[in-house]
Structures are given as C-alpha cells and as structure tokens.
C-alpha positions in Angstrom: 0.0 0.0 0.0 2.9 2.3 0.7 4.4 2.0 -2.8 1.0 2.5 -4.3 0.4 5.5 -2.2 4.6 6.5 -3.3 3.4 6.3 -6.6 0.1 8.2 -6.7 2.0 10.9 -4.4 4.5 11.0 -7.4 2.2 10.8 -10.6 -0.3 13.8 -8.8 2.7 15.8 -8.5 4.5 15.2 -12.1 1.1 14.9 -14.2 2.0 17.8 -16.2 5.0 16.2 -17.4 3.3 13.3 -19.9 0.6 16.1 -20.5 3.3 18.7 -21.6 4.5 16.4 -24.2 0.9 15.3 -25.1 0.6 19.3 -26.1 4.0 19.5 -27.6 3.2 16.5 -29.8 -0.1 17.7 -30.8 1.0 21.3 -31.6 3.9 19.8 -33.3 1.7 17.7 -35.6 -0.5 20.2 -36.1 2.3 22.9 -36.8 3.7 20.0 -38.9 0.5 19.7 -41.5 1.6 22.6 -42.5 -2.7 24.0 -43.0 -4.0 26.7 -43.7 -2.6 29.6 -41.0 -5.8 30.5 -39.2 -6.6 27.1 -38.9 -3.6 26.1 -37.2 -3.8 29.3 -34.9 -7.5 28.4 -34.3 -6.6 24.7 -33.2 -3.6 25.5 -31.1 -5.9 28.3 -29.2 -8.8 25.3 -28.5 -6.0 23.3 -27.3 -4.5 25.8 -25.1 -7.5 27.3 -23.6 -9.8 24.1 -23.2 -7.3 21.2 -22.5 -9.3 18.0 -21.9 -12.2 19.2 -24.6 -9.3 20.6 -27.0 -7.3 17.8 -27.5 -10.9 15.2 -27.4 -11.7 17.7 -30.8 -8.6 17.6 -32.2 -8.5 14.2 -32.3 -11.6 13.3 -33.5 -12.7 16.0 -36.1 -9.1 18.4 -36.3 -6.4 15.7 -37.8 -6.1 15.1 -41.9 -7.3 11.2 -41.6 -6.1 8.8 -44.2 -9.8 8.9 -45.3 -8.9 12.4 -47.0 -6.2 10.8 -48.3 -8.1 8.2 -49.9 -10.4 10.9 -51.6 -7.8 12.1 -52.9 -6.4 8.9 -54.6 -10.1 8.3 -55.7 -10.6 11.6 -57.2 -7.5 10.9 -59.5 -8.5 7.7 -60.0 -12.0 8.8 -61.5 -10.3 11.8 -63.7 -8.2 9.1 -65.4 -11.7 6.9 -66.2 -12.8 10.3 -67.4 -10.0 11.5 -69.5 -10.6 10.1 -72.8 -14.0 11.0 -72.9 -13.0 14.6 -71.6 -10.7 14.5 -74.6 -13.6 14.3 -77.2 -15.2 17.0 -75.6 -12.9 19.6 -75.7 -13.5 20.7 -79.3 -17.2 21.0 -78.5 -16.8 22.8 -75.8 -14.1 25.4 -77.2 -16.9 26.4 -79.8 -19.5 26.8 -76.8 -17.0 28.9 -74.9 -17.0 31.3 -78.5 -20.6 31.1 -78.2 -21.1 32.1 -74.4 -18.5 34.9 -75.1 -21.0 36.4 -77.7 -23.7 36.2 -75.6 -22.4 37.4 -72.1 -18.9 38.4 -72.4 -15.9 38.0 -70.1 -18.3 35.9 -67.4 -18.0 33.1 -70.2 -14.3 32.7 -68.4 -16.1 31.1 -65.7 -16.7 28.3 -68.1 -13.3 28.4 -69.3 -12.0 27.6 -66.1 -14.8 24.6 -65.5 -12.7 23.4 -69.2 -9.2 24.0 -68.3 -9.5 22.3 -64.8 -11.5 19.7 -65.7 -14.0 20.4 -63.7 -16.9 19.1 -65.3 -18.3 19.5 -69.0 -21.0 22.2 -70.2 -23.2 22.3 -72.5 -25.7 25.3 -74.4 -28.7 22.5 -75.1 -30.4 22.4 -71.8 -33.5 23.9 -70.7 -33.4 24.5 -67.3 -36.7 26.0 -64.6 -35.9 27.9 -61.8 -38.0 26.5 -58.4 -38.5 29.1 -55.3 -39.2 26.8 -52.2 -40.1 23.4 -51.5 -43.6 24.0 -52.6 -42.5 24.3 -55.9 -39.5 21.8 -56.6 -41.5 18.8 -55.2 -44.7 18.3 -56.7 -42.5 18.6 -60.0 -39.6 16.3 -58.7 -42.5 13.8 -57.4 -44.2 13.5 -61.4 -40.6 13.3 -62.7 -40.0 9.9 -60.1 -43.3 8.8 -61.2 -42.4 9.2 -64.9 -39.1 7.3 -64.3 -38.8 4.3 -67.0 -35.1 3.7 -67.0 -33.3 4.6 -63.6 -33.7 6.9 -60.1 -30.2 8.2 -58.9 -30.9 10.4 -55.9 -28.0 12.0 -53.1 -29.5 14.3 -50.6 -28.1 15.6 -47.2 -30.8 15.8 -45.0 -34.0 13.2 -45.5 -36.7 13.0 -43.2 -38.9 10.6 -42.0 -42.2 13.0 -42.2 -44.4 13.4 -45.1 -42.7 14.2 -47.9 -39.6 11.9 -46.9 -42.0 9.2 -46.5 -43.7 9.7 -49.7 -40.5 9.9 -51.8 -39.5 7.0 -50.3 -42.8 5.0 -51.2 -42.4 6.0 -54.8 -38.7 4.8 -55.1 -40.2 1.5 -53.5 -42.8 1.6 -55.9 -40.8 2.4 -58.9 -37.8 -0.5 -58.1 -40.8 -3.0 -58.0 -41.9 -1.9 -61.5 -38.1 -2.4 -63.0 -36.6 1.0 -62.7 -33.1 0.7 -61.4 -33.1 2.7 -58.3 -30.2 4.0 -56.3 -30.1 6.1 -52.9 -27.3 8.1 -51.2 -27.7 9.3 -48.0 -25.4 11.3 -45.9 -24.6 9.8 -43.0 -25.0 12.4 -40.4 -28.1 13.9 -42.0 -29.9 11.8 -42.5 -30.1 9.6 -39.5 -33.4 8.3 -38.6 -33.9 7.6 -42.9 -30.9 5.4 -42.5 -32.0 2.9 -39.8 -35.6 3.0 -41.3 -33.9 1.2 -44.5 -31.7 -1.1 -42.5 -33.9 -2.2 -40.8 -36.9 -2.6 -43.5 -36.5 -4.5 -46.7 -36.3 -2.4 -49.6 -36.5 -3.6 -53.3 -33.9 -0.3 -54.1 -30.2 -0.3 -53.8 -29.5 2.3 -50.9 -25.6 3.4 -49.4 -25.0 5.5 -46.1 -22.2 8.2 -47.0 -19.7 7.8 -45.0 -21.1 5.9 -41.7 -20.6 7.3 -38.3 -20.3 5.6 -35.6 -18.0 6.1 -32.0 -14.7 4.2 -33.9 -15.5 6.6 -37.3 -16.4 9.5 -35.3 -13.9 11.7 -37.3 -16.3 11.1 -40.9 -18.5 13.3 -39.3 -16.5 16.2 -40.2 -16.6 15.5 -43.6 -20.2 15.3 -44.9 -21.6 14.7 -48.2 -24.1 18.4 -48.4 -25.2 17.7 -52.1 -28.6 17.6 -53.0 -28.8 15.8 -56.3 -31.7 13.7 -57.8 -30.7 12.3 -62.0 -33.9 10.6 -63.4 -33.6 8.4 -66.8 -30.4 10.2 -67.4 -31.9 13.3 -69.1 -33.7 15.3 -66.3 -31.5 16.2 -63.2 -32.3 18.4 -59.9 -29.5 20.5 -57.7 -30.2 23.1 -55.4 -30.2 23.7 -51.4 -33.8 22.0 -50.6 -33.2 18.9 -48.6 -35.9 16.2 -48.5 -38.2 17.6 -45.6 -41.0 19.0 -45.1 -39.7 22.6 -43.3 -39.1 23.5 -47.0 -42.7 23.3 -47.5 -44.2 26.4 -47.1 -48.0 25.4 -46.3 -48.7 27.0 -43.0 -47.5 23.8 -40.9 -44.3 24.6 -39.9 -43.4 27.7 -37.7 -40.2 29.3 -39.8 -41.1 30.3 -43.3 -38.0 28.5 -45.2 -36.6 30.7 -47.9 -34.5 28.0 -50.4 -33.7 27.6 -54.2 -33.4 24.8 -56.6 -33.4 24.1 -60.6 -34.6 21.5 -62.9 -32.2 20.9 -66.2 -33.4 18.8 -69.2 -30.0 18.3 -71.4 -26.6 17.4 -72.0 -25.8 18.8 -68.3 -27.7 16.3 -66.9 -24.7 13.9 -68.2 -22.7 15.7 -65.9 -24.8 15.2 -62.6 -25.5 11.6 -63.1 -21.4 11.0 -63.0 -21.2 13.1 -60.5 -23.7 10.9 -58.7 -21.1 8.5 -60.2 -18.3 9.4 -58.5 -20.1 9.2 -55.3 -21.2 6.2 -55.4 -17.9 4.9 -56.3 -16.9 6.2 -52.7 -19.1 4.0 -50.6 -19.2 0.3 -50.2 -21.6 -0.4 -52.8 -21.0 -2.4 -56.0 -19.9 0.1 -59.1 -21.8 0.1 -61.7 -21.1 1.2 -65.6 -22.3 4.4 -66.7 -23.7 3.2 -69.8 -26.3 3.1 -72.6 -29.3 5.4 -70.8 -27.0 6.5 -68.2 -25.8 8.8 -70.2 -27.7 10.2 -73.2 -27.3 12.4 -76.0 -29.0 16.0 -76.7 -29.0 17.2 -79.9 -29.1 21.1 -79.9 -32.6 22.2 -81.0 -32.3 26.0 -79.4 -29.1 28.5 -80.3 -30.6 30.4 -77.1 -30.8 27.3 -75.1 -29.1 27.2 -71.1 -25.9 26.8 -71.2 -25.1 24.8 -67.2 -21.9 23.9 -66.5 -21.4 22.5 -62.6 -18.6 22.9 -60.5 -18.1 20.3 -58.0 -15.3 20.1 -54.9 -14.8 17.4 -52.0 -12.2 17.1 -49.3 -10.3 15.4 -52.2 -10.3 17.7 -54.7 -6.7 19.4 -55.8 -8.0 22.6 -55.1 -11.2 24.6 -53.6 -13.1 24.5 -57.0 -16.2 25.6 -55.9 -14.8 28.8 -54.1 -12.2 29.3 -57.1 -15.7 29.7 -59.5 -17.1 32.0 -57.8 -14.5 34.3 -57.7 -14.0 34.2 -61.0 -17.1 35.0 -61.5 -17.2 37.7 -59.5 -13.9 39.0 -61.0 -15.3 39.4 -64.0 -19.0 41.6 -63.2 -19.5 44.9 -64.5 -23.1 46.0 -62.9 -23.6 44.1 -60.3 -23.5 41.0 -58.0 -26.3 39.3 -55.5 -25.3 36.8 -53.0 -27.8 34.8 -51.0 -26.1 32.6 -48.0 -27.4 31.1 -45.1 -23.5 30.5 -43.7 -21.0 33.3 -44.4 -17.6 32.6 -42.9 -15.7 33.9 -45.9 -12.5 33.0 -46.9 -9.8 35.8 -47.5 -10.0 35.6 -51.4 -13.7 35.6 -51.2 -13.7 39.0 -49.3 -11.0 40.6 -51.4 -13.0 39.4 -54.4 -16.0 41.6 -53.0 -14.1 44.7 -51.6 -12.2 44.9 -55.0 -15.5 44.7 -56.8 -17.5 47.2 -55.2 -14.2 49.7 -55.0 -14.6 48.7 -58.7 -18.1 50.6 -59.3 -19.7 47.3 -59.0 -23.1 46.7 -56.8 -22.7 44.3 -54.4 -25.8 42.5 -52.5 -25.3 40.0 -50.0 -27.9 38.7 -47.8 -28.0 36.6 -44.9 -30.8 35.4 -42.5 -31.4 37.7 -39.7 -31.4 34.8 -37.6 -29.4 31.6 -37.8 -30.0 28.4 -36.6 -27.4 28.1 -35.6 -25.7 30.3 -32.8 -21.4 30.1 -33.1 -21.9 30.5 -37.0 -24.4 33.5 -37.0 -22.1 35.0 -34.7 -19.1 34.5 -36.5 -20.5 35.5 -39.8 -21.4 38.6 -38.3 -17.9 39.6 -37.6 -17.3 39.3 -41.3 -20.0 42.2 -41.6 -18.5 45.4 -40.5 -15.1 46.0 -43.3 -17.3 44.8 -46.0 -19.7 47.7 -44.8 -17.2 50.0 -45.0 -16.1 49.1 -48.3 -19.7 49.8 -50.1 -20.8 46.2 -49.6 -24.7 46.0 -49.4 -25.5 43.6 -46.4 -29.8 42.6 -46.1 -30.6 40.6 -43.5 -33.4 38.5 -44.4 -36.3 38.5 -41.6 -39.1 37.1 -42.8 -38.3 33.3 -41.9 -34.9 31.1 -42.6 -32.7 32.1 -45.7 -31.4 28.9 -47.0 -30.5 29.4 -50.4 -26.9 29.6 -51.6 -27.9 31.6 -55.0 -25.1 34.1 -57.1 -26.4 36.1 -59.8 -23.9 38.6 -61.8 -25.4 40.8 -63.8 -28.1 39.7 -64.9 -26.0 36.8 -67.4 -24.6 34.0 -64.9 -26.3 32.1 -62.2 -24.9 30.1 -58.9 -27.8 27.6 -57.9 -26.4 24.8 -55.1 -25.6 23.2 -52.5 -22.2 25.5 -51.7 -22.7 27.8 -48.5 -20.6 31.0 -48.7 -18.2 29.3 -45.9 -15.2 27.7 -44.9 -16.7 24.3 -44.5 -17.9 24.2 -48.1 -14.9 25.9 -50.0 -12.6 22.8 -47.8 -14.1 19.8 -46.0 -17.9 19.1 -47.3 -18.8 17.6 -50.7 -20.5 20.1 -52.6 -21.6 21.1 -56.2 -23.5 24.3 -57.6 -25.3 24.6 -60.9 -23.5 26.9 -62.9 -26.2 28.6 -65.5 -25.7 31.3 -68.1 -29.7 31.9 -69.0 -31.6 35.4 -69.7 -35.1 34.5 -67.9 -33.6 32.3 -65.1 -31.4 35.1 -64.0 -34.4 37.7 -64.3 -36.5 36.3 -62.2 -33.5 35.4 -59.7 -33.2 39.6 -59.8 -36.8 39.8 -59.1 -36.9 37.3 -56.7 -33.8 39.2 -54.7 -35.5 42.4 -54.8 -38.8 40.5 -53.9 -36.3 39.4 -51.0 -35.2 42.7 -49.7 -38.8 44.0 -48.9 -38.5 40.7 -46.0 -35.1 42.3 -44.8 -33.3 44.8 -43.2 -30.5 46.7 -45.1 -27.4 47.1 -42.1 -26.0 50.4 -42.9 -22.4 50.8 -40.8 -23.9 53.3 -38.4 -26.2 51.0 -37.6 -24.1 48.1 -37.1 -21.7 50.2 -34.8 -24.9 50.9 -32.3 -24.8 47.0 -31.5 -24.2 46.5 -27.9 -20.5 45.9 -27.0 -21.5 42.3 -26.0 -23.1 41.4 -29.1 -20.2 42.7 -31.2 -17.6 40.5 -28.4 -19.4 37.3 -28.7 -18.9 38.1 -32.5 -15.2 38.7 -32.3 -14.9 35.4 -30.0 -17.2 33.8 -32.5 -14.7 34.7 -35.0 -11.7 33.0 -33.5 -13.3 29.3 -34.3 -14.5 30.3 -37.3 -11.8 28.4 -39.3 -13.5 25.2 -37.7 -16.9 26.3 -38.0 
C-alpha cells in the first residue's frame, strides 16, 4: 500500500510532465501539417484554452485522416476513367466557350475555367426551370419519379422521415418494383433516422450510407456529403439547397417560413450530374456500376438560345477549392452588379478581397444573410465578417421574414450560382458540394426579381447602424470569429 500510495503521491505531483508532451506532440503535428494559418492558430488556441475538450476535438474532427487521403487517390482515380471522354469534348466545348463569349462576355471565363481544370463538362442545349421553395420543386420532382422508365439516382443531405420523406420513399419502393433501377445516397449524419428506417426494412432499391458514423468513425463526421442531387432516366437532373423535408414546404405547418432555391435541367448537363452521382457512389461500399447506354444520353441542340449549365463540384479530395475558385471568377469578372444569398458566411480571404475589390470597382454588391441563424457560433461569426465589408460599399440585407437557405449568385443579370455550396469555410474545404452553374436570360431575371422580392422581407445594415450594437453582441462576434476556421 505504501508503494502504491509513493506512486500516486508522485504521478499527482509530475502529471503535467506526460501532459506537456501530449501538447507539444499535438501542436507539433498540427504545426507540422503545415494547413492553412488560421486554422492552425485556431486549433492551437482550442487546445491551449480548453485542455481536456481541445485535445478530445482535435482528435476526432481536427487531424487530416487517411480517409482524406483516400479521396484524394479516388478523385485521380475517377479523372483518369474520365479523361478520354474529356478529350472528345474539348472541341465541342471550345466552340461553346466562342458562343457564351457572344452572348455574355468576359463571365464566359467562368466556363473556361470549369474546361481548363476539368472540372466538369458544359453544355448550351439544356432547358433549365428555376424553383423558389419546397412548394414548388416537389410536386414537379415527385411526377418526374413517377415518370421514371429507366433509372432513379438520388444523393441528398438531410431526409426525413415526415411526409414528404416518406412519400418519396414510397415511390422509389414503388418504382424498383416496376423495373426501374433505383439508387439512394444518403449522408450519414443527416440523415439519420432515414438510414435505420432502411436497415432495418426491406427495400426492393439499392441504398448506401455516406460515410457511416459511428463512436470508432467519429472523425467522418467532419466530412459530410451536403449535395442535393436527384438524376432521373439520365436526361432530367435536380440541384439546389432544398433537402428532403417538409420545413421546405411552405404550407402553413411549420413555424419558420423557409426561404430556399433549386433548378430543374433537361440536357446534355444532366450527363454531368448523373457522374457526379457516379463518382459518389464509387466512394461507398456499394457495388460500381457502368455508366452506360441510358445513363448517359445524347442531346442534340434544337435551341441556339438554349441554357448553357456547366457545374462545378469540390470534395475534401479535390486538388484545389473548385467551388470557391468559380465563384470568384465570377465575381472578378461583373461589371453591374452582384447578388449573393447565404445562409453561412464565414468567408475566406480571397472571397472578401473578391467583393471589396469589386465594389471599389463601381460594381453593386448584395449579399444577404438570414437575420437569424439556426445556428448560434456561425451567426455570430458570420457577423464579424460584416463590418469591413460595410465599410467598403458592400450591401448587407438581413433576411427576416423566416430562414434564408439558399446559396444563389447572380452577376449581372448573365450567370447564375444555384447549389448546395454555403458561402463558408466548410464548403470551400471539407464538405462535398456542387452548384449549378447557368448562363440563362429568364432564369437570371427572375432570380433579380426574386432578390428584390427578398429585400422587402429584410433589413439593409448600414455601418452606423451596425456600430450601435451592444459591446457584448459585437464581443461574442469577435470570440465567435476566432473558431470560425472550424466552423
């Protein structure tokens, strides 16, 4: 008992010893990894300041996990599969880049870059429809299902098990009973409750969890699959930021009016969602199948003033932050003005300089965020973003009539954003995302009306009136703003 009681005596009074080399190890690797400077400073901080709940973080959401790694190695993979029929694009899509320059000038570079990094394909033969809210996009998505003869490719985020989600997934039941090849992504950590439903229930379609989560594969969490993509028959795709769930349904039920976008395309573009859907697929456990004949379809052009779409799509894998890379070029290039609709913004440096050097530029810029957030650390730190961008000339609405959930960018009236991609950290680096990319006359129009439509729910922030914020609001902002690399 005496030795024991030695060693306790000993251990309670050299503890911080193996701890101080636990900290120098972890700051070392994370020092080490070489990331992204405010991320580094942001982790060390955690570490310091909240010992025991800094270093549980780190290790289970903060480290680069070989899983990143092998997205990485995937992702080159897949480009190689993709190459050769990449190769026979590129003439077809040089004389649609000639075509796009005639139509809306320099923004046609954005397209150029989609080509040069080989990002995805685009195409001018599409014909795309614009849907504001749940209560539009699903009773169109539901008769598109219902019309399905060939195959159902869906990938959402969030699924629930209420009305909607259940009748979805009674039609997708329905429609793999009838012959229709039928297959079902769902992100892990979204969509939860949808998840066990189909483990536990037989199901006549073929259904994958993205990236599971469980206490041993905690980490995965950090990395979540945040596309919303639905590819029926191989010629009519959806994107956009409505989830499968009934709060997107604006029919008096729910308590928060939910603000969101989405798109239908018909066309060649759909070629590119379905291998997109592809590509995920390929990343879960599930058997891989051939993307051929009525996977992939051909669209003759029938329109000169058809859509041209083009989609830009990023992942923890990707070589480079594709989806924030587009939209600065995008923005690079506007001459009257530019909207931006976010529910997130926790810009990164190049995104702001994009906007301050835009409006200094004589351009209009519109951004507008929801006056309230569900969520609290993010609202906050977005909100420390606010104030230079004020100062620069930057219009900032905050949206109050419900939740704003769309992640829509219109630039003068010529090139459309419609996604999945929140104006954020998370989704320039660690979630899978992918945004519609649309050059369109009467799409974008009605996204202008729409924003203005908008503004009449919000409140425009002028910098004296930010200023009068209490001292404590604008302090939880700047603490806020600390974690917002991790956010």
């Amino acid at each position: 008992m005496e030795v024991l009681h030695h060693i306790l005596q000993i251990a309670l009074q050299y503890y911080w010893i193996p701890l101080l080399i636990l900290y120098i190890g972890v700051i070392g690797t994370i020092l080490i990894e070489n990331r992204n400077p405010a991320k580094t400073i942001a982790w060390i901080m955690v570490i310091v300041f909240l010992p025991v709940i800094g270093l549980l973080s780190y290790y289970f959401f903060g480290q680069k996990f070989k899983k990143v790694k092998r997205m990485k190695r995937m992702y080159r993979e897949q480009s190689k599969k993709l190459l050769d029929a990449w190769r026979k694009e590129s003439e077809i899509m040089e004389e649609h880049i000639d075509t796009l320059n005639e139509r809306i000038g320099s923004l046609a570079m954005v397209y150029r870059y989609l080509k040069n990094q080989k990002i995805s394909t685009f195409s001018l033969n599409n014909d795309v429809t614009l849907f504001i809210n749940g209560e539009e996009k699903f009773p169109v998505l539901i008769q598109q299902l219902k019309n399905a003869k060939h195959s159902i490719h869906m990938e959402y985020y969030i699924w629930e098990m209420d009305e909607i989600g259940r009748e979805i997934l009674d039609i997708l039941e329905e429609k793999a009973k009838s012959g229709v090849t039928v297959r079902l992504i769902l992100d892990s950590f979204g969509a939860p409750d949808v998840i066990k439903y189909l483990r536990r229930h037989k199901r006549d379609f073929l259904f994958e969890a993205f990236l599971p989560v469980t206490f041993t594969s905690l980490a995965n969490s950090n990395y979540r699959n945040h596309r919303k993509i639905a590819v029926i028959d191989g010629k009519v795709g959806f994107v956009g930021g409505i989830n499968i769930s009934d709060r997107y349904i604006n029919n008096g039920k729910n308590d928060v009016y939910w603000r969101d976008t989405a798109m239908m395309i018909i066309g060649a573009a759909v070629n590119t969602l379905q291998i997109q859907f592809w590509n995920s697929w390929n990343q879960t456990d599930a058997e891989s199948f051939e993307l051929g004949k009525g996977y992939l379809n051909r669209f003759p052009i029938t329109n000169e003033d058809a859509s041209g779409v083009g989609f830009t799509a990023s992942d923890p894998g990707s070589p480079a932050p594709f989806n924030m890379e587009a939209i600065i070029a995008g923005i690079n290039e506007a001459k009257e003005y530019v909207q931006l609709c976010t529910p997130y913004f926790i810009p990164s440096d190049q995104l702001t300089t994009a906007l301050m050097l835009a409006v200094s530029s004589g351009v209009r810029v519109d951004l507008m965020l929801p006056a309230q957030s569900d969520s609290f650390f993010v609202q906050h730190a977005s909100f420390s973003f606010i104030k230079p961008l004020l100062e620069r000339g930057v219009n900032v609405y905050l949206y109050t009539k419900g939740f704003l959930h769309a992640k829509t960018i219109c630039i003068d009236g010529k090139l459309a954003y419609i996604g999945t991609t929140n104006l954020d950290i998370r989704s320039f680096y660690i979630n899978f995302e992918i945004s519609g990319i649309v050059s369109d006359k009467a799409l974008c129009e009605r996204m202008n009306n729409q924003f203005l439509a908008d503004i009449e729910s919000s409140d425009l922030i002028t910098i004296r009136k930010w200023m009068q914020r209490s001292r404590w609001k604008r302090g939880v902002d700047s603490i806020c703003r600390l974690l917002a690399p991790l956010l």
